[in-house]
C-alpha positions in Angstrom: -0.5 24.5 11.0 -1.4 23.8 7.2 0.2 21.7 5.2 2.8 23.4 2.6 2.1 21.9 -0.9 4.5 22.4 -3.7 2.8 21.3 -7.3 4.4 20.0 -10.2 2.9 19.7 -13.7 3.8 21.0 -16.8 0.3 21.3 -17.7 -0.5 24.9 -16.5 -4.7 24.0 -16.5 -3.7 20.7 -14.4 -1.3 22.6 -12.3 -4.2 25.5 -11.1 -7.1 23.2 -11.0 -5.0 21.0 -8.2 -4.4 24.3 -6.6 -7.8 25.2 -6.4 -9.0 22.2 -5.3 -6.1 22.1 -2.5 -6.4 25.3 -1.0 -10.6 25.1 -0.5 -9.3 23.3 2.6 -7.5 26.4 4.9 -5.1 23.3 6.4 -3.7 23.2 3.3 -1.7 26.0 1.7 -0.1 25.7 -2.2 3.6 27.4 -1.5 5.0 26.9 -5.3 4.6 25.6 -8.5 7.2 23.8 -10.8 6.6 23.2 -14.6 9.4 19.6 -14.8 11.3 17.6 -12.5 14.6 20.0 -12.5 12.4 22.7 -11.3 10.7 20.4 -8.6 14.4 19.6 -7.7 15.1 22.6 -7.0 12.1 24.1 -5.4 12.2 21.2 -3.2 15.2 22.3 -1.6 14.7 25.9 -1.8 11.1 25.7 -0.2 10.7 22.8 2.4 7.4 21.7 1.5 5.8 19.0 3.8 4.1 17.4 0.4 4.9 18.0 -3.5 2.4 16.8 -5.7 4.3 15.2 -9.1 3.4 14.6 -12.6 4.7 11.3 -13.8 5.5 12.4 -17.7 7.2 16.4 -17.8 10.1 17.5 -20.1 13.1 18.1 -19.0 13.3 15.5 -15.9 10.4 13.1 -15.5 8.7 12.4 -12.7 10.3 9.1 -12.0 13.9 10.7 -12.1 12.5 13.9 -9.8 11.2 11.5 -7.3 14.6 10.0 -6.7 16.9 13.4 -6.5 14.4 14.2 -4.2 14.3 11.5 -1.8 18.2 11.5 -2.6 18.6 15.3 -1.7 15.9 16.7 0.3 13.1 13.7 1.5 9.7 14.9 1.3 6.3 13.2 1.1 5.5 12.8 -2.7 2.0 12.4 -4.0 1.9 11.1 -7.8 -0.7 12.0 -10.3 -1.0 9.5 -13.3 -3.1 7.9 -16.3 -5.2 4.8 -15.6 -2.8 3.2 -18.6 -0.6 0.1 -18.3 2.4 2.2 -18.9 0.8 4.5 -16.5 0.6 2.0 -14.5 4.1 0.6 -14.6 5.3 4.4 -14.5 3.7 5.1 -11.0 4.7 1.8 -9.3 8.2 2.6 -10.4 7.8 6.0 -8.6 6.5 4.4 -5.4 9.6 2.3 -5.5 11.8 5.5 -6.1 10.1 6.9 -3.0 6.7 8.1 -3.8 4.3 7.7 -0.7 0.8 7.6 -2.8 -0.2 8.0 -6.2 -4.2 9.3 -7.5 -5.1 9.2 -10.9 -5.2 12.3 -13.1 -8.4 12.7 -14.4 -10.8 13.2 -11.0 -13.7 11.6 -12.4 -12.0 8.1 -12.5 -10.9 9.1 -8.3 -14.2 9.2 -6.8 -18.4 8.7 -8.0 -18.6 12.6 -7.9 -17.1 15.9 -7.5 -17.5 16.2 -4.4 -15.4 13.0 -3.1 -12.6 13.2 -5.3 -12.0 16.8 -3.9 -11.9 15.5 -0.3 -10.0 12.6 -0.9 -7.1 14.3 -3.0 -7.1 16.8 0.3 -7.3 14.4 2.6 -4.8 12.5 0.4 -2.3 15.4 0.7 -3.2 16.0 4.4 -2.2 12.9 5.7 1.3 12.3 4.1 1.8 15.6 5.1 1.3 15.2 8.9 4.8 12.7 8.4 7.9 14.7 8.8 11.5 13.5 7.4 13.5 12.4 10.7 16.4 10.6 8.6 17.2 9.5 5.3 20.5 7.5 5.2 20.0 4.8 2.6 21.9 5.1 -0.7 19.5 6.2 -3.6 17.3 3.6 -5.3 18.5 1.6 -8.3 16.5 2.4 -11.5 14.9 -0.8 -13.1 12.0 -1.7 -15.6 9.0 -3.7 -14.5 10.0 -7.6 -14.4 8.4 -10.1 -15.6 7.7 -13.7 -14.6 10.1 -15.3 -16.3 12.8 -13.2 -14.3 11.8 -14.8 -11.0 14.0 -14.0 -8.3 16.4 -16.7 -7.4 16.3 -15.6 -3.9 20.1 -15.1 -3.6 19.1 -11.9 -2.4 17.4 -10.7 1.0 14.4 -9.0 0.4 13.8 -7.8 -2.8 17.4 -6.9 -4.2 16.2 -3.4 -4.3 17.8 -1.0 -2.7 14.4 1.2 -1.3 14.6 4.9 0.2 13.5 5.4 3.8 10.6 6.2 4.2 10.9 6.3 7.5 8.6 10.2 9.0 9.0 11.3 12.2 5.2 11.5 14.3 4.3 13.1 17.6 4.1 10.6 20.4 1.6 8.7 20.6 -0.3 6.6 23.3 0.7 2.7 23.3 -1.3 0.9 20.7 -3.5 -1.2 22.9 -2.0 -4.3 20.8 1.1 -5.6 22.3 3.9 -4.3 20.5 6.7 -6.4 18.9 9.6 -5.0 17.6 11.4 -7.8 17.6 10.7 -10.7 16.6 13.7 -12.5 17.1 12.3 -14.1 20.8 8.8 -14.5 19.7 7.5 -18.3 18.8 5.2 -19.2 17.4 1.8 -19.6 18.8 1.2 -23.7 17.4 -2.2 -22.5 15.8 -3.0 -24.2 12.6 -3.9 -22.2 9.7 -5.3 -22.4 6.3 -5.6 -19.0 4.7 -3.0 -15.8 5.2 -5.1 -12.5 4.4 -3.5 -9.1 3.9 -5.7 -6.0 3.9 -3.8 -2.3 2.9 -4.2 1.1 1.2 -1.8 4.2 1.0 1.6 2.8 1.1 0.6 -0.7 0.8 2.6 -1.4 -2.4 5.9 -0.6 -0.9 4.5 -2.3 2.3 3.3 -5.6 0.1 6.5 -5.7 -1.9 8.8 -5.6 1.1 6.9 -8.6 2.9 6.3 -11.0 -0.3 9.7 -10.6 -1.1 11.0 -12.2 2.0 8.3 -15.6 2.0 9.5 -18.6 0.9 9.0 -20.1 -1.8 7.3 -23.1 0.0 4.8 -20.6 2.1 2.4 -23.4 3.3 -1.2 -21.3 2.8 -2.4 -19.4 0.0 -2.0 -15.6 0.2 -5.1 -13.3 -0.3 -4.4 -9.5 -1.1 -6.5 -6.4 -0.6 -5.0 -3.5 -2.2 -7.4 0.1 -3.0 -6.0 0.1 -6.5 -7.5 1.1 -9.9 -8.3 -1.8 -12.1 -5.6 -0.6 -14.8 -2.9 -0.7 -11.6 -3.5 -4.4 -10.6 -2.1 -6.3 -13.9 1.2 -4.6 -13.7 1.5 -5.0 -9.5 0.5 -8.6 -9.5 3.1 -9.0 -12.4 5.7 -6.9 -10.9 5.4 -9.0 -7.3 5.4 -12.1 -9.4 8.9 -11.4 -10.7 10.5 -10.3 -7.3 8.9 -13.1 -5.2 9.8 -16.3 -4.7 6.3 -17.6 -4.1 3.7 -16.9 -7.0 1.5 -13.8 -7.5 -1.2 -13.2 -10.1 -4.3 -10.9 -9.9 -7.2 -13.1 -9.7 -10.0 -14.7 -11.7 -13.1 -15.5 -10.7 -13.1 -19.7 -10.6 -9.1 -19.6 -9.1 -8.7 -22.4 -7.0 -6.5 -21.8 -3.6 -3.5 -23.2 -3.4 -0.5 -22.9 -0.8 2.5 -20.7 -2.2 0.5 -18.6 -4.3 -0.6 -14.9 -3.5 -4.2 -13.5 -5.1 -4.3 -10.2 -5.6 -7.6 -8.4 -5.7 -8.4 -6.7 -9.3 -9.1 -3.1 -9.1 -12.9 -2.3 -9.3 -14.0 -5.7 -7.9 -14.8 -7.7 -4.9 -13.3 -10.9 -4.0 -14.8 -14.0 -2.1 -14.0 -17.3 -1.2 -16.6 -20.0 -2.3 -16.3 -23.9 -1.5 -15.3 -26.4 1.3 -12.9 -28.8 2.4 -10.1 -28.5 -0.1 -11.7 -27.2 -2.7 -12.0 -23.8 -2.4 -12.2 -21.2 -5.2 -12.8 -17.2 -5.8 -15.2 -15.6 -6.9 -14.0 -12.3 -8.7 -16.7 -9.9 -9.4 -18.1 -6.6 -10.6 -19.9 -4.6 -6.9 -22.0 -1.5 -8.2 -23.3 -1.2 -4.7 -23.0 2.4 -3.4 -23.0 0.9 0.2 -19.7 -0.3 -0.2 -16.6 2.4 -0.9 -13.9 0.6 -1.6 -13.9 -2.2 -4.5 -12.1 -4.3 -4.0 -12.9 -4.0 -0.1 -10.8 -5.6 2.7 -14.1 -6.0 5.1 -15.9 -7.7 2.3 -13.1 -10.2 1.6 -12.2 -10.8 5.5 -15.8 -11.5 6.2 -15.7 -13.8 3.2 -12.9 -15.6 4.9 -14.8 -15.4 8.2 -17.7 -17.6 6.5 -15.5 -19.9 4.7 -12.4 -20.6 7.1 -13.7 -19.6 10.8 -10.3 -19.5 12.9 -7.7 -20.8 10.6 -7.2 -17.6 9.1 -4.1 -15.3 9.6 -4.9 -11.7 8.8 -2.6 -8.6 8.5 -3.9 -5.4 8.6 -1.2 -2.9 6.9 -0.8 0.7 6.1 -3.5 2.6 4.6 -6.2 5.4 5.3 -9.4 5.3 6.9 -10.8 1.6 8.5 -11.9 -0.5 5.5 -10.6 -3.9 7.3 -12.0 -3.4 11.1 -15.5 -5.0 10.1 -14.4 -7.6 8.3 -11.3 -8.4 10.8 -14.6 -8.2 13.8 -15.8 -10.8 11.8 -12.4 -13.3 11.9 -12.0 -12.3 15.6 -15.6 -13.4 16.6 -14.9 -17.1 15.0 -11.5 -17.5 16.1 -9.0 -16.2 13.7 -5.4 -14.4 14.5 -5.6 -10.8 13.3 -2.2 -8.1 13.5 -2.2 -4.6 12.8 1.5 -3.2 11.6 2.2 -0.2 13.9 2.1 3.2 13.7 6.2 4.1 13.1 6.3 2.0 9.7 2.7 3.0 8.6 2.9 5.4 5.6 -0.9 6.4 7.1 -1.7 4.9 10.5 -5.4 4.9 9.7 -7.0 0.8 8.9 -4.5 -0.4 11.2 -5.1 2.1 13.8 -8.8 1.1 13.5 -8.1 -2.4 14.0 -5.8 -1.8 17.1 -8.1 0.6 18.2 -11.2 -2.2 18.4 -8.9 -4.6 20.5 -9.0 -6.8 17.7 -5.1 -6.9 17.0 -3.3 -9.3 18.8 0.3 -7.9 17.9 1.4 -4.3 16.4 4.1 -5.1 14.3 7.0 -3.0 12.2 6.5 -3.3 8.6 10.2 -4.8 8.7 9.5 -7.8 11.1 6.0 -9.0 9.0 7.7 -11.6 6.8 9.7 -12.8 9.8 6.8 -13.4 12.1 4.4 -14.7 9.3 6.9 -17.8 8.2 7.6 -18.4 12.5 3.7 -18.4 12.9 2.8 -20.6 9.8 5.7 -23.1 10.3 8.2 -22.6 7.4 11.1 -20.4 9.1 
């Protein structure tokens, strides 16, 4: 059955070159358009689709404000389009907390090396949130906020991160037991007594949401340094890292090449670049870097960073692989298994795309499955500070 697409953009080129592109794949078939966020509104309710594609600035009602009567009225899978800009940027990440499942940036040539990719990732893009289907949507509607900054740290009087978020919680055909054991709840499982020195957290699709919902919950005296792996554009990473930095009560901050690790504080990945761990003993520093290598897809690249890890830590590494498509992560987490380290894979119900994790389970390399919801829980019981 093909996926039903309705397309908003008030740009009428934009609007039939994403049609074009979409329906070269016969799984996928472009039902409607809408010109603004009223009309997306309302053609999300009068035509069902299983994905709308959404514009982030239209007259009328933005994209933002569509997002949320949607998920508020009629929940459906929303793929944003935006501009690699820092209010672009801050616009898109406020559209994934309103409900938005992905987001892909508006001008194709920044998506992909060529043509050619950028076409089948925006289909395959559109293909996979499609294949999740609304089963319930009970949570009040989001509140509306502006990106914080650091200085409005979270006091923590809060669970989570005081944001009320929509559910985005898609119903899936059955599936075969994940060969990883299972554990939704957490409330009977201890902690395994390994000692650690490094948490590493690998994601894609849906990973904002999925990041944001476990940093929110660490404490603020987490006892490792926290490396993140997020396929994001370089203009997308500034603002995220900032964003995280306000809500969290441990530290966040993109990272620099020559940042030395220290326990408490989360590095995210910048957009465009690899990141490695150099150094020994307690000493040990990132190096940040430009990859032009066409070997490697992703930049920055969970395998290249867990295998990083791999070298520099051996088994006292705890590595989380979360939602995202494709299987950027299973090398890399191959790597950490083969020297020791503890590797989980978040399971298949919470998973905006069940693809890296489902690569890692896949391997035998996870050593628990875990719901987005119980991450934070089990990561402060299996490092010692919950």
């Amino acid at each position: 059955m093909a996926v039903k697409v309705l397309v908003v953009d008030d740009s009428s080129f934009f609007r039939r070159r994403v049609s074009e592109i979409l329906e070269q794949d016969s799984n996928i078939q472009v039902i409607g358009f809408a010109v603004n966020g009223r009309e997306a509104v309302d053609k999300a309710r009068e035509l069902k689709p299983d994905v709308i594609t959404m514009d982030v600035e239209m007259p009328v009602l933005d994209g933002i404000s569509a997002v949320k009567e949607i998920m508020a009225a009629t929940p459906t899978p929303i793929l944003m389009f935006s501009s690699l800009t820092r209010d672009g940027a801050t616009a898109t990440l406020d559209a994934l907390d309103a409900g938005a499942l992905d987001f892909l940036p508006k001008k194709f040539e920044d998506i992909a090396r060529n043509n050619e990719d950028a076409i089948a990732l925006l289909q395959n893009k559109v293909k996979e949130i499609g294949r999740r289907r609304i089963s319930r949507f009970s949570r009040p509607a989001p509140i509306s906020r502006s990106t914080p900054t650091p200085t409005l740290r979270s006091s923590g009087a809060t669970s989570s991160s005081g944001i009320v978020q929509p559910d985005r919680s898609f119903s899936r055909p059955a599936a075969a037991s994940s060969p990883a054991a299972s554990s939704s709840n957490t409330s009977n499982i201890r902690a395994s007594g390994k000692k650690y020195q490094l948490v590493a957290i690998g994601t894609s699709t849906g990973g904002p949401v999925a990041l944001q919902t476990i940093l929110t919950q660490l404490p603020a005296n987490f006892p490792h340094p926290i490396l993140l792996i997020q396929h994001m554009p370089a203009a997308f990473t500034p603002a995220f890292a900032a964003r995280l930095n306000g809500l969290c009560k441990i530290n966040v901050k993109e990272a620099q090449n020559g940042d030395r690790l220290v326990p408490g504080t989360a590095y995210l990945a910048p957009g465009g670049q690899q990141m490695l761990i150099e150094g020994r003993g307690g000493s040990r520093t990132l190096r940040v870097f430009e990859d032009d290598s066409p070997r490697i897809t992703y930049k920055p690249s969970v395998d290249v960073t867990f295998a990083s890890a791999a070298k520099t830590f051996g088994g006292d590494v705890l590595a989380v692989v979360l939602t995202g498509m494709g299987a950027d992560g299973r090398d890399g987490a191959r790597m950490l298994k083969q020297v020791g380290a503890t590797i989980w894979a978040q399971d298949e119900k919470t998973s905006v795309v069940y693809g890296m994790p489902q690569a890692v389970a896949n391997a035998g390399l996870a050593s628990e499955s875990l719901a987005l919801a119980d991450v934070a829980n089990r990561l402060t019981r299996e490092t010692g500070c919950g």
